[in-house]
Structure formats: C-alpha cells, structure tokens
C-alpha positions in Angstrom: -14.9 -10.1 -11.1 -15.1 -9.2 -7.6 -16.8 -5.5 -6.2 -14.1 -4.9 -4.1 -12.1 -2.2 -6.4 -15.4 0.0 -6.6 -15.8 -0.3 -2.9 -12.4 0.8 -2.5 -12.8 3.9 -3.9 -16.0 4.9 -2.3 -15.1 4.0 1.0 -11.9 5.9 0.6 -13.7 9.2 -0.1 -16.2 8.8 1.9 -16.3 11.3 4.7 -15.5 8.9 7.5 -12.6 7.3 6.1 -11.0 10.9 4.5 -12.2 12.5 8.0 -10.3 9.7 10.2 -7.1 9.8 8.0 -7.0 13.8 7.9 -7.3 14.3 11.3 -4.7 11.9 12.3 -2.7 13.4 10.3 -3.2 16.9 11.3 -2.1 16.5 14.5 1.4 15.7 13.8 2.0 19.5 13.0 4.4 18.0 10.3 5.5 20.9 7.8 4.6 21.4 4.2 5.9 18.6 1.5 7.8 20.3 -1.3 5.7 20.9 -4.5 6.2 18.3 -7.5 6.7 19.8 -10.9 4.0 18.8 -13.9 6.8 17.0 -16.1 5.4 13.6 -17.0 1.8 13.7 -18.9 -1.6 12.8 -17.6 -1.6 9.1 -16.9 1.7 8.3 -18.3 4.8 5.9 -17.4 8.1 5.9 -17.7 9.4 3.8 -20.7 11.9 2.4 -18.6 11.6 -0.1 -15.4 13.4 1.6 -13.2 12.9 3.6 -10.3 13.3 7.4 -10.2 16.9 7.9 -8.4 15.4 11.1 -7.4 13.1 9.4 -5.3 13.3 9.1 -1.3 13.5 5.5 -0.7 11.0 5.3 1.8 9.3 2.2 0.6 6.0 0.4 2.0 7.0 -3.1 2.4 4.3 -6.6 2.6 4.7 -10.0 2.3 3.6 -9.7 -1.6 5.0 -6.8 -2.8 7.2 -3.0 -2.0 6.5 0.0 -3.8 8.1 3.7 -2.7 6.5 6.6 -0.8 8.1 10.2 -1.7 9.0 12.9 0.9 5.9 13.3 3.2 3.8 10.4 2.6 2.9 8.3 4.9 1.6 4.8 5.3 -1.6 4.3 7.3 -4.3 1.9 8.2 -5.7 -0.1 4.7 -9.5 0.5 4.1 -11.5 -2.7 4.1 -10.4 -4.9 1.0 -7.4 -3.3 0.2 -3.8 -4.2 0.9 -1.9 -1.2 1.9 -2.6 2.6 2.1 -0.7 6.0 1.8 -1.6 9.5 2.5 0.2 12.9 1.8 0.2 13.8 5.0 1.7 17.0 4.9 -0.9 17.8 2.3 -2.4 21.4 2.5 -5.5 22.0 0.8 -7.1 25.0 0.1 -10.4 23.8 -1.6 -13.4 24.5 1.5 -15.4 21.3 0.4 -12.0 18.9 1.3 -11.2 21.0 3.9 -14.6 20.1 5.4 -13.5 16.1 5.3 -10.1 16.3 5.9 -9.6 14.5 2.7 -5.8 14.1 1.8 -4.6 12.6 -1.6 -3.6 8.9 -1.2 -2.9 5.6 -2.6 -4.6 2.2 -2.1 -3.6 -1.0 -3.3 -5.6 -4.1 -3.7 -5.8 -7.4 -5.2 -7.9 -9.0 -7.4 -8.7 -12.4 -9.7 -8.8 -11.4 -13.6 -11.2 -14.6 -14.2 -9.4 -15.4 -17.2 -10.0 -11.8 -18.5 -7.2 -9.3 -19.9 -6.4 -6.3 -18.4 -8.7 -4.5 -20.6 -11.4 -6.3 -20.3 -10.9 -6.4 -16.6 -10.6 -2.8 -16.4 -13.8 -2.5 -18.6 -15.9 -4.2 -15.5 -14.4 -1.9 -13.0 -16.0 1.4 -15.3 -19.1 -0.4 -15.8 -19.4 -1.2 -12.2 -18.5 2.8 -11.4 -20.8 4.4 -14.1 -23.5 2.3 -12.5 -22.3 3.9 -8.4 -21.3 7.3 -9.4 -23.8 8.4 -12.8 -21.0 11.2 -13.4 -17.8 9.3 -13.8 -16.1 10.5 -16.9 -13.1 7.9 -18.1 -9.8 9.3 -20.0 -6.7 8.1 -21.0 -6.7 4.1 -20.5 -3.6 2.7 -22.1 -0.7 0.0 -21.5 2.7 -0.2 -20.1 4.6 -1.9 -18.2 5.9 -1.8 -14.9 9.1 -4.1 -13.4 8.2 -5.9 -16.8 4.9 -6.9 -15.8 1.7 -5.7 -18.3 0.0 -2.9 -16.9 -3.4 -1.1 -17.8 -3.7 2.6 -16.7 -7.5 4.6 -16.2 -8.1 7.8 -15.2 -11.8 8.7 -14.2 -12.5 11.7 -12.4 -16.0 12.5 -10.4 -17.9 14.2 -7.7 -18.5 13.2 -4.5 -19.5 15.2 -1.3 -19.1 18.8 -2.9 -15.5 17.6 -4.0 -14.2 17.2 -7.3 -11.7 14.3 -7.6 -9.5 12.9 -9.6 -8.2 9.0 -10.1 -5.8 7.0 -11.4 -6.0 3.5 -11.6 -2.8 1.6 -12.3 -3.6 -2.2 -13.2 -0.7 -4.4 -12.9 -1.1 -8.1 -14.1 0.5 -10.8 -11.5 1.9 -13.8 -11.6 -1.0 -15.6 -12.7 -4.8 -15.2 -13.6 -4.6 -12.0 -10.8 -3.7 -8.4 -10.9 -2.6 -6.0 -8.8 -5.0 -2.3 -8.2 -3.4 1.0 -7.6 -5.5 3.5 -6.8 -4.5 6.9 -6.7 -7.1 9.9 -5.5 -6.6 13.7 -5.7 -8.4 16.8 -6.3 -9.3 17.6 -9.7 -7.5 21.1 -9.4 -4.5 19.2 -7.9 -4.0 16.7 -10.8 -1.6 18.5 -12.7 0.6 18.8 -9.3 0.5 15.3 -8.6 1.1 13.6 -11.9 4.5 12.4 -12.1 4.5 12.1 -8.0 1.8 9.1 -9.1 3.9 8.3 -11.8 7.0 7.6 -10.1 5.1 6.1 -7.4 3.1 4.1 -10.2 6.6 2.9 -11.3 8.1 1.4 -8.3 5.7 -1.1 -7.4 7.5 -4.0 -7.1 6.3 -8.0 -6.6 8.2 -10.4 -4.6 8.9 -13.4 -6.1 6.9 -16.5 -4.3 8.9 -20.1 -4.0 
C-alpha cells in the first residue's frame, strides 16, 4: 500500500498548504455560507444512492469521476498526490490557533491500489501508518456502506496538529478493480457536529465514470 493517503493529510494541514488556501480565499470578500444543521450521525450515509435534491449542483467534474460541492465551496488547487480539492471558502472561524493558518475545512480526493486487500484491511494500513506520524490519533466509527452502489469503508480519526484540534473523515470507496477511491474530509474538532451531514451529502455524491 502506497504512503500517499498519510501524506495527504499532513500536507493538507500543514501550515503552508492551510495558509496558501486561506489567504486566497480571504481575499474574495465572499459572504458567510449558511449554517448546516446536525441531522445525519457521526460518520454516517444515507441508505439510499442518491443525491440530496437539496443540494446545489455545483459539481467538481475529472476525467475519472464528479462528486458535488454545496453552497460556498470552492474547488482549488489538489495538494501533491491527490486528485481534486475543495475548501469552504466562505468559512469563518473563530478558533485563534486556525485563525493563525488560515486553515478552512476541505475535501481531498485521491487514488489508490488495494493490493488485493479489502477495504478493511486497506483502511487498517492507513491507521497504522497515522498512529506511527501523529502518536495522538484516536480512531472512531469505521463502518460500511455504499455509495452509487459501490462498497465503501468510512474512518473518523481526529488529532492535533499545530495548536489545532481537527477532525477527519475518511470515506473509502472501492473502484472498478483492485483500487479505491480516498475522500478526505478535515474540520475542526468543535465544528464536527456542524459539518456532518454537509460531508455526508457530499460523501454521497461521489460519482465514477464509467471507462470503455
């Protein structure tokens, strides 16, 4: 299994990446986004496959895959290894340690070979490999769904990093063959409950193309 979903995350966070995205950002001026409600549970799906019809569709579009961005986000710049990358621009924190590094919540998506491993024994080697980069990773609520009728694995993990307690959720979403799909999603710890259907719908929406 490859490094590149650990290296993901930390470069994310760290304090040049969350300092170049939150700058650009802040000088749009753009206003506030509206405040999600805390309806759906901590790390879980929809039952169904489809798409919130509530949901703006403003979608991020590659040659692999689409997926939608609600009211406010925006797509920007991928970090190295990863495919695409959104931030909630209009994001307005009020914790001084983010503040400090611009950091905005976001999304990353990446690819990845399973090496003839399942989903849970893939997403097994990504916690290894973060216990052994961040000593104070705690895991929670790993379980499966399905998304567009494709297996799925969901993590959350929160941490410390810089003076800044975040919050992750991993969405792992099995390909077409021995790959998967990684969606990261990063918040503040005190903004998870805020931000938990917004990743789930988000979460949900992720779509593959078909390939000839």
């Amino acid at each position: 299994m490859k490094n590149k979903i650990v290296i993901i995350i930390i470069i994310i966070v760290a304090a040049v990446m969350a300092t170049a995205v939150g700058f650009y950002f802040t000088q749009k001026n753009k206003s506030s986004a509206n405040p999600v409600g805390n309806t759906t549970p901590a790390g879980q799906f929809e039952t169904n496959d489809q798409t919130n019809s509530e949901q703006p569709q403003n979608k991020l579009i590659t040659d692999d895959f689409e997926i939608i961005l609600p009211e406010g986000w925006r797509q920007t710049a991928p970090a190295i290894g990863s495919s695409a990358m959104a931030v909630n621009a209009d994001e307005q924190l009020n914790d001084p340690a983010a503040q400090k590094i611009n950091f905005k919540s976001y999304f990353a998506i990446s690819y990845d070979v399973l090496q003839g491993k399942s989903l849970s024994e893939y997403l097994q080697g990504v916690k290894g490999q973060l216990q052994q980069t961040i000593s104070d990773v705690v895991f929670s609520q790993e379980h499966e769904t399905t998304i567009n009728g494709k297996a799925t694995r969901a993590l959350e993990a929160s941490f410390a990093q810089q003076g800044v307690n975040f919050k992750i959720l991993m969405v792992a979403v099995k390909g077409a063959g021995d790959d998967v799909w990684i969606i990261s999603f990063n918040t503040l710890q005190s903004s998870w409950a805020q931000y938990q259907e917004t990743f789930s719908n988000i979460a949900n929406s992720f779509s593959l193309k078909l390939k000839n």
